[in-house]
Backbone as numpy.savetxt, mean C-alpha at the origin, in Angstrom:
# Nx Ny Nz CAx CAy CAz Cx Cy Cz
17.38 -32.36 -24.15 16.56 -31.18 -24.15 17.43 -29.92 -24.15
18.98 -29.82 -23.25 19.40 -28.53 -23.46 20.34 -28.86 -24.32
20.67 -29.64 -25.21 21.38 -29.87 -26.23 21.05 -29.18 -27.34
19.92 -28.79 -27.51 20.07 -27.77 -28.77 19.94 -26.35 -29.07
20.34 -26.09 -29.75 21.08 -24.15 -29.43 20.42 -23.58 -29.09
20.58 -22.67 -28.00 19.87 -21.15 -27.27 19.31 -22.07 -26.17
19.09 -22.93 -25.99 18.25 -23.32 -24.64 19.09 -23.87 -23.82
20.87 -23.02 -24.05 21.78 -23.68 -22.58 21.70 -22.03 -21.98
21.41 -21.34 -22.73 20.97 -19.80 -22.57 19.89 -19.21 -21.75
18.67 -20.13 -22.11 17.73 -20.10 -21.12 18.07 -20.51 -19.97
18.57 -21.45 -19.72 18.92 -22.37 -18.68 20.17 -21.27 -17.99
21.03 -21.04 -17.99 21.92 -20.29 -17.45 21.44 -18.93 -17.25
19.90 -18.60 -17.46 19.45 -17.20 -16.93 18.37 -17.34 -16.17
17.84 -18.95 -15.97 17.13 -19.06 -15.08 17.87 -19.69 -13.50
18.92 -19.89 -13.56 19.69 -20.20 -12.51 19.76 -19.13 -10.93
19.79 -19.81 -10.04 19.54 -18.57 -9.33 20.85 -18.24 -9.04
20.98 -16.80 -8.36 22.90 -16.28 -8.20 23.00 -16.80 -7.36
24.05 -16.37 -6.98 25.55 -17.11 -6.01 25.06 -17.14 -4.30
23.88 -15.87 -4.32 23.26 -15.71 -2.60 22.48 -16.24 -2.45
21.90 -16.54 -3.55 20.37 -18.01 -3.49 18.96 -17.26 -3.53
18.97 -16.00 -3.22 17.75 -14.81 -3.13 17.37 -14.99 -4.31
15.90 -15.28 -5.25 15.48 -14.83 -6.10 15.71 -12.96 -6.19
16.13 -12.64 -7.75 15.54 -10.91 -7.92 16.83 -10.05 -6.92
18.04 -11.14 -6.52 19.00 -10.23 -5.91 19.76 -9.48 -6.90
20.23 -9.90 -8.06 20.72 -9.49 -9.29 20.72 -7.68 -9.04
21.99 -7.52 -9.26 21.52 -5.79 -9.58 20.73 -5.25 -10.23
20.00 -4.32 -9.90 19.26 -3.93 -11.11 18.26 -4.36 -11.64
17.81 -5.71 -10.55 16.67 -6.44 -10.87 14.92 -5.73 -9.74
15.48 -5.29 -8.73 14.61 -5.30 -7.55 14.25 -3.17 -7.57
13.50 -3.00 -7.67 13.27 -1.68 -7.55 13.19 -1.44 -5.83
13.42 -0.20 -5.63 13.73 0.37 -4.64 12.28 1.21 -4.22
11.30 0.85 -3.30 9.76 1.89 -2.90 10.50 3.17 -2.51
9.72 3.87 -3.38 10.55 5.26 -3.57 9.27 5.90 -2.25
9.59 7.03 -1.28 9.18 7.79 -0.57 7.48 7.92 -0.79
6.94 8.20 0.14 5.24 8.34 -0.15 5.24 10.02 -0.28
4.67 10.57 -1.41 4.35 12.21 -1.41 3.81 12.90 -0.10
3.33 13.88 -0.04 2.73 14.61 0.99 1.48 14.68 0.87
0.57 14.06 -0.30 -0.54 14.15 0.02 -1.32 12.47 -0.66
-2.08 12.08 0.42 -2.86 11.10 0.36 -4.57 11.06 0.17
-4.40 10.20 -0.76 -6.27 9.72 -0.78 -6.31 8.10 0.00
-7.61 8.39 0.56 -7.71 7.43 1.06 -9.34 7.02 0.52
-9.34 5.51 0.23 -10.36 5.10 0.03 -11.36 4.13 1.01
-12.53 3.60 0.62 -13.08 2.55 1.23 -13.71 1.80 -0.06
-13.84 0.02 -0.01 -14.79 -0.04 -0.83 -15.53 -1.63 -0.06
-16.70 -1.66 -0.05 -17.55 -3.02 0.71 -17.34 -4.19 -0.33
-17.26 -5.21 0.94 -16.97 -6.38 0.32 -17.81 -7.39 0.29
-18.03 -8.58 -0.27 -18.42 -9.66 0.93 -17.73 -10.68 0.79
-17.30 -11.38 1.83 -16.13 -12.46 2.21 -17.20 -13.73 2.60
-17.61 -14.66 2.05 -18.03 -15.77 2.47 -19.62 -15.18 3.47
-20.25 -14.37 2.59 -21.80 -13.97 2.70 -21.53 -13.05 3.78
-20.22 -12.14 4.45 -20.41 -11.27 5.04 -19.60 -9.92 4.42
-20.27 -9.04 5.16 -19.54 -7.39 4.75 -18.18 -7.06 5.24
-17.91 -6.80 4.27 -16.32 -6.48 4.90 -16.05 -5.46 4.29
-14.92 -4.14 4.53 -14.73 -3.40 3.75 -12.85 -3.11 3.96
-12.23 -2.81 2.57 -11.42 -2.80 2.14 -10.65 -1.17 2.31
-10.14 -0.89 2.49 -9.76 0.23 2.74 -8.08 0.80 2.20
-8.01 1.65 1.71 -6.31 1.59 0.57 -6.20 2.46 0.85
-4.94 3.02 0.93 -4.50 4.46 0.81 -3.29 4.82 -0.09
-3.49 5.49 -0.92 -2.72 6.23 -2.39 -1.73 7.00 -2.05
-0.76 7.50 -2.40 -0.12 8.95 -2.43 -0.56 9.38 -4.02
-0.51 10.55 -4.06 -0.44 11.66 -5.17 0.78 10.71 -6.42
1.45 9.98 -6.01 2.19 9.42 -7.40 2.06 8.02 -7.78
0.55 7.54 -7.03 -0.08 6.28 -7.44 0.72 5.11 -6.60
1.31 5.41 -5.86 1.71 4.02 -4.89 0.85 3.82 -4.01
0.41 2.60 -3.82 -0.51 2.46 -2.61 0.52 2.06 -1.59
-0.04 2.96 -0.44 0.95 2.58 0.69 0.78 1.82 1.75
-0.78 1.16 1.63 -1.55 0.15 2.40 -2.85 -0.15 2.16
-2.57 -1.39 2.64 -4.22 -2.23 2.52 -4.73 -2.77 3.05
-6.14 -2.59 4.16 -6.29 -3.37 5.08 -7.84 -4.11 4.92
-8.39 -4.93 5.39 -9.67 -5.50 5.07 -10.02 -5.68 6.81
-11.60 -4.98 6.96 -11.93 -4.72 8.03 -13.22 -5.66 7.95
-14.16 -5.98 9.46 -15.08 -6.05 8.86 -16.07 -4.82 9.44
-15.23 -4.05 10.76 -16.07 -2.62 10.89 -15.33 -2.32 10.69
-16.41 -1.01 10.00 -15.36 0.21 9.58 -14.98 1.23 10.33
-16.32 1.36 11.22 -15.72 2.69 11.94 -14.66 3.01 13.17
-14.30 1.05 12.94 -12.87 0.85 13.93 -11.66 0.97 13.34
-11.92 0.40 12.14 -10.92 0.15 10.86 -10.31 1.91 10.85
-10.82 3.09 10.63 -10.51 4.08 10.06 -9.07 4.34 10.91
-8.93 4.43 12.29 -7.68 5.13 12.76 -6.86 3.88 12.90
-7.09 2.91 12.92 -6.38 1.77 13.10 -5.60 1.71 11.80
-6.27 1.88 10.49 -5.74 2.09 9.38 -4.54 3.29 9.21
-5.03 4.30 9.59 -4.17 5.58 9.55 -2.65 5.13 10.58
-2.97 4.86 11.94 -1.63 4.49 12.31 -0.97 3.34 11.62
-1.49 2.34 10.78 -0.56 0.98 10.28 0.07 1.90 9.34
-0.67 2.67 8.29 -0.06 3.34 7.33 1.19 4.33 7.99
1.00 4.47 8.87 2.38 5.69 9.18 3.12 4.83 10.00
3.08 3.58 10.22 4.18 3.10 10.48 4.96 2.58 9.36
4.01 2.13 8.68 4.77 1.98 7.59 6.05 3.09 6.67
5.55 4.18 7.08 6.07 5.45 6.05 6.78 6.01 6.67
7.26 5.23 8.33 8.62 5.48 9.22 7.93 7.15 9.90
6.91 6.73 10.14 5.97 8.14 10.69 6.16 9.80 10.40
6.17 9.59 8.47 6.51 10.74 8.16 4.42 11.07 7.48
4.48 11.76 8.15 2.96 12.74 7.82 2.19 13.23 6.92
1.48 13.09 6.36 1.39 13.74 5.28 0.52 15.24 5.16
1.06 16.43 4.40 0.32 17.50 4.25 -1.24 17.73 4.19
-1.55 16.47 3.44 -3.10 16.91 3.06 -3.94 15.51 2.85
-4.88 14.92 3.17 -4.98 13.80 3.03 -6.68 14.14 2.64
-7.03 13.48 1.25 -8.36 13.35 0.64 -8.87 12.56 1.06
-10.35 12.94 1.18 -11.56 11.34 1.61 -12.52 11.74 1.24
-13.39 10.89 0.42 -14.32 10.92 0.80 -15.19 11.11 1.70
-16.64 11.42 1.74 -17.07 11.88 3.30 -17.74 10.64 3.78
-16.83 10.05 4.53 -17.00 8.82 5.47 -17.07 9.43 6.57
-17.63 9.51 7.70 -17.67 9.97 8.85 -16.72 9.43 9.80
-16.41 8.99 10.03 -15.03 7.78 10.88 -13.64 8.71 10.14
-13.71 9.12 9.18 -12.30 9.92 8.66 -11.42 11.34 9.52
-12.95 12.17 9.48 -12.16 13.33 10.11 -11.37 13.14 11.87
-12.57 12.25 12.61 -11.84 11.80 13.90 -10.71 11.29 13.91
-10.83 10.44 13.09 -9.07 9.55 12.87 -8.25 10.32 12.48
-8.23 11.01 11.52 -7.52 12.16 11.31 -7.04 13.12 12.30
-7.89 13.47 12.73 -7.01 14.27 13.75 -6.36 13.86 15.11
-6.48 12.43 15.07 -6.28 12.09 16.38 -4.78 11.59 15.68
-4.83 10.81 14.90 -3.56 10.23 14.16 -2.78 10.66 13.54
-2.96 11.72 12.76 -2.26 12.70 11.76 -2.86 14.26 12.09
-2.28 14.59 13.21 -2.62 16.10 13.54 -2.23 17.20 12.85
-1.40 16.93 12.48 -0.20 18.07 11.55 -1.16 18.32 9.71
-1.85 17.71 9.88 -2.67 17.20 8.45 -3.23 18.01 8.23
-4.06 18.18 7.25 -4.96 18.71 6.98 -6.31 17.63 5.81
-7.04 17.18 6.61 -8.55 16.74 5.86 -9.47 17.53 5.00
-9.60 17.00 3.62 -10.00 17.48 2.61 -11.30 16.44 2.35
-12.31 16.75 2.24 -13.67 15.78 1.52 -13.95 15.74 0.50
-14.00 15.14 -0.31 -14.07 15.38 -1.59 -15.66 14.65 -2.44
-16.34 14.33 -3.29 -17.60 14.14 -3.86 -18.67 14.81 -3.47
């Protein structure tokens, strides 16, 4: 099978390197570049095996999502969400953060991200 031409080629680029890590290769692994200063945050309902659940993401301004959590309340989910996300982002803040008008948003907001500023948007 690797006896005939170009497929000792394949074979020697599917090998893994010398550290054994898939994707260690230079130049292979991108680097999560910084979250912007301003965030949207979404919600959207689910159902998981005939119950409600809701999904909850949060964006920066240059399309990275910087988290994702699946709740099945929401109006616990909202600040619980906001602190996972800023741990994640090494508890850097963001300027301005969009929402929709969910009611559970502006409380969390200010309790979690004080420095912020809450924007409603639809």
């Amino acid at each position: 099978m690797y006896g005939r031409s170009g497929s000792e080629a394949i074979h020697a680029a599917m090998r893994p390197s010398v550290s054994g890590a898939p994707g260690s290769e230079p130049g292979l692994r991108r680097r999560r570049v910084h979250a912007g200063d301003k965030w949207h945050l979404d919600e959207v309902a689910l159902k998981i095996r005939g119950k409600r659940h809701w999904l909850l993401r949060a964006v920066d301004q240059h399309g990275v999502v910087l988290d994702v959590l699946v709740q099945e309340r929401l109006q616990v989910a909202a600040e619980r969400f906001l602190r996972r996300v800023l741990d994640g982002e090494a508890g850097a803040e963001p300027r301005v953060v969009i929402t929709d008008k969910l009611a559970s948003y502006p409380p969390a907001i200010r309790r979690a991200l004080p420095n912020s500023h809450p924007i409603d948007t639809n």
